[in-house]
C-alpha positions as CSV (number, residue, x, y, z in Angstrom):
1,X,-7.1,-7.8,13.6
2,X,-6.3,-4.0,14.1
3,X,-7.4,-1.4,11.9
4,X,-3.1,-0.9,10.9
5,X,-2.6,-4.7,10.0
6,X,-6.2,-4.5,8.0
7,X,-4.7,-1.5,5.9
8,X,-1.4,-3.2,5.2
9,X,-3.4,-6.2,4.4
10,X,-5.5,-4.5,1.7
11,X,-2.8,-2.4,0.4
12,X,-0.6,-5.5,-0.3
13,X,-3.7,-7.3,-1.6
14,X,-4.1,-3.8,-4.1
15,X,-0.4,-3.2,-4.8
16,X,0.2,-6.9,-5.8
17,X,-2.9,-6.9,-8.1
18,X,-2.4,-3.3,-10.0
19,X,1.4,-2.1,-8.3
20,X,2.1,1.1,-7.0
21,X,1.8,4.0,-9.4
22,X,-1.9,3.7,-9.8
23,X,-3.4,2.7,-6.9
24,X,-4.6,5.8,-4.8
25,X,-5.1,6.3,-1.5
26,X,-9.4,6.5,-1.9
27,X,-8.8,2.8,-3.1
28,X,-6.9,1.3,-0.1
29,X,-9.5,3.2,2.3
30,X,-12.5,1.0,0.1
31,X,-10.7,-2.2,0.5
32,X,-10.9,-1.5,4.1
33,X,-14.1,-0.1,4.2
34,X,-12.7,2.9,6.1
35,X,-12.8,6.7,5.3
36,X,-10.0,8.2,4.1
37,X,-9.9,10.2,6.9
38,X,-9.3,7.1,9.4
39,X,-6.9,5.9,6.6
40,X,-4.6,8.8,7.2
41,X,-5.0,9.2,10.7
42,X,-3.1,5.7,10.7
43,X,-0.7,6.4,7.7
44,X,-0.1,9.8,6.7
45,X,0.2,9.1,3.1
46,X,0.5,5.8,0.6
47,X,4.7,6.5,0.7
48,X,4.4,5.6,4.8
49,X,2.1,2.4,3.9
50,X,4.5,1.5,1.4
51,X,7.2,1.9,4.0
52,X,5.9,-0.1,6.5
53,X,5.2,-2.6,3.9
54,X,8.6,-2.4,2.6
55,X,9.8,-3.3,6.2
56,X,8.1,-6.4,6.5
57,X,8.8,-7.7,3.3
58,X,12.5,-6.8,3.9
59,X,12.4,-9.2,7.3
60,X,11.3,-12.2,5.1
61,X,14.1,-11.5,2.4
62,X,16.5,-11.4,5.5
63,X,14.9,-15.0,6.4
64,X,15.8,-16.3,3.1
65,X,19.2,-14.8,2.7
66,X,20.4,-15.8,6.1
67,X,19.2,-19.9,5.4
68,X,22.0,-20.1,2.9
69,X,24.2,-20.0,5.4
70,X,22.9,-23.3,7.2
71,X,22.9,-25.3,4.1
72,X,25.9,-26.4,2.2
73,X,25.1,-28.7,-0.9
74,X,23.4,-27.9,-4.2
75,X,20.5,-29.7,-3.5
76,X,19.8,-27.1,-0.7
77,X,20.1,-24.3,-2.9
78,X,17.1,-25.7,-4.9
79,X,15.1,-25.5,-1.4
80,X,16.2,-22.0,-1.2
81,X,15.1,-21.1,-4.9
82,X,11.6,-22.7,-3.9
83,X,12.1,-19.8,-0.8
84,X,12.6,-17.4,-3.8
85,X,9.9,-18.4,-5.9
86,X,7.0,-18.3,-3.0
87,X,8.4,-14.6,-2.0
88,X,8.1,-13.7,-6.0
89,X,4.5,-14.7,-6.3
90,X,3.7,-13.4,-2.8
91,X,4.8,-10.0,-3.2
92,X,5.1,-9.4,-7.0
93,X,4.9,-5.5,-7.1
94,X,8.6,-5.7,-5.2
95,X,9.6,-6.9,-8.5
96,X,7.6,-5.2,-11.0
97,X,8.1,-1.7,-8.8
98,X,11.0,-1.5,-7.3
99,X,12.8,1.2,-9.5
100,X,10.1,3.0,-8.6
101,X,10.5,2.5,-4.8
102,X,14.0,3.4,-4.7
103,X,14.2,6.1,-6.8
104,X,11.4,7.6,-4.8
105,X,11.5,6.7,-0.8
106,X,15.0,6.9,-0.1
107,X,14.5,5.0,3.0
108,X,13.9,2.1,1.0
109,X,16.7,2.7,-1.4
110,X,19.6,1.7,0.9
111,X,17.6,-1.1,2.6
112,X,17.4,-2.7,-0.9
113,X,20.9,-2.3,-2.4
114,X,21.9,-4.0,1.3
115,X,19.5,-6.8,0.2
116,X,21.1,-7.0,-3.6
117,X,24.2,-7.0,-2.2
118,X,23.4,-9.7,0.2
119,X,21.5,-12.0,-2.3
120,X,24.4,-11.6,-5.2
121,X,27.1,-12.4,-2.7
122,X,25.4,-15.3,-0.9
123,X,25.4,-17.0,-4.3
124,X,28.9,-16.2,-5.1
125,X,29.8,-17.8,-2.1
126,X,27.5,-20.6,-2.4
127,X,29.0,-21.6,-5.8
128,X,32.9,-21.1,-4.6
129,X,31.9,-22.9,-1.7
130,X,30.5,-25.9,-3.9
131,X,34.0,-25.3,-6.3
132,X,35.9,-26.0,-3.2
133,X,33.9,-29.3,-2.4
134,X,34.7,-30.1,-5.9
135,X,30.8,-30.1,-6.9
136,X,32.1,-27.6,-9.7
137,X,35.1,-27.2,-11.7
138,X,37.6,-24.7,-10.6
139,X,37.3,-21.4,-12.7
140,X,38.9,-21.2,-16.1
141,X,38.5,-17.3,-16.5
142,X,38.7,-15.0,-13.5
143,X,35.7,-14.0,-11.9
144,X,33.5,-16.5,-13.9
145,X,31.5,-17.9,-11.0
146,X,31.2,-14.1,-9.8
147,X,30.0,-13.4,-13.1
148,X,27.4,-16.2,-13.0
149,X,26.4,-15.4,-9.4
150,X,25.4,-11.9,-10.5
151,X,23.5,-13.5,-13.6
152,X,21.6,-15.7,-10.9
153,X,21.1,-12.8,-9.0
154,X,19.6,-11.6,-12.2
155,X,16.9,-14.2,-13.2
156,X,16.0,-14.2,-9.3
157,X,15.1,-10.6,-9.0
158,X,14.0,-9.9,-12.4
159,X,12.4,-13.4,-13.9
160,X,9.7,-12.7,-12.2
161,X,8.7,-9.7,-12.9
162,X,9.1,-10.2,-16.8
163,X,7.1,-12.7,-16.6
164,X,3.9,-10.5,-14.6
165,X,4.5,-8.1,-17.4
166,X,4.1,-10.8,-20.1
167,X,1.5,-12.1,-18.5
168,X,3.3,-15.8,-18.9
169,X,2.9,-17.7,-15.5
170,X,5.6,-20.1,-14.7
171,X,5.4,-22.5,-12.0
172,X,7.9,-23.4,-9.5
173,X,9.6,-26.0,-11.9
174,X,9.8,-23.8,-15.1
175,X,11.0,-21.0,-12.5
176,X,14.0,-24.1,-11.2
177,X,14.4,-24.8,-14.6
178,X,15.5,-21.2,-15.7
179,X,18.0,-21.0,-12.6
180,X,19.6,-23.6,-13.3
């Protein structure tokens, strides 16, 4: 494995344990067992780490977003929060940090609201393409089901993280459970 890959290895394994506003640089060059002088000749600072990090994790989001196209019933959607769930636990400081990484690395910032955007609206359509089947009731109020997709939205993004900072760990079922 190259000396990049091993940095964005150990920086993910630090970030996920302790997040992002404590973690310096000294401590990703450790878990590497480089200097931090080899560290930067790689990545100029954490922020381009982060970055890069921020990159790949965006490409799996993008994986899951673009599967709820390919599948149509409920029962597929419960696949895709399993999707959901397994990117939460893998990369939990997304949750727990991501004002931070927007506010600060405006890179990142439009990247993400694309992704929000994406996930909210996937799950809009998703539930007016199951009111059309007839799997839900047509709307009583206007923009109920857009409401609820943005709720949904909600619990995915944020469930999560309120649990890390609890300290409560659901499982896969509990995290189901809430969604639905």
């Amino acid at each position: 494995m190259q000396t990049k890959q091993k940095i964005l290895n150990a920086a993910l394994n630090i970030y996920s344990q302790e997040g992002l506003t404590g973690v310096k640089f000294q401590s990703i060059a450790d878990e590497v067992g480089i200097s931090v002088g080899n560290l930067a000749y790689h990545y100029k600072s954490k922020d381009d780490i982060v970055v890069r990090l921020y990159e790949s994790i965006e490409t799996e989001f993008m994986e899951i977003l673009e599967s709820f196209r390919s599948h149509d019933t409920l029962f597929d959607l419960e696949n895709q929060l399993d999707l959901l769930y397994a990117f939460n636990t893998k990369y939990p400081y997304y949750f727990i940090d991501q004002f931070q990484l927007t506010d600060s690395l405006g890179e990142i910032a439009d990247a993400h609201q694309k992704l929000m955007v994406k996930l909210s609206s996937q799950l809009f359509m998703q539930l007016k393409f199951q009111e059309q089947r007839g799997v839900l009731k047509p709307e009583k109020a206007n923009d109920f089901y857009k409401g609820l997709s943005d709720n949904l939205w909600c619990y995915v993004m944020y469930n999560s993280a309120k649990d890390m900072v609890r300290k409560t760990n659901k499982c896969l079922e509990e995290f189901k459970k809430g969604f639905w």
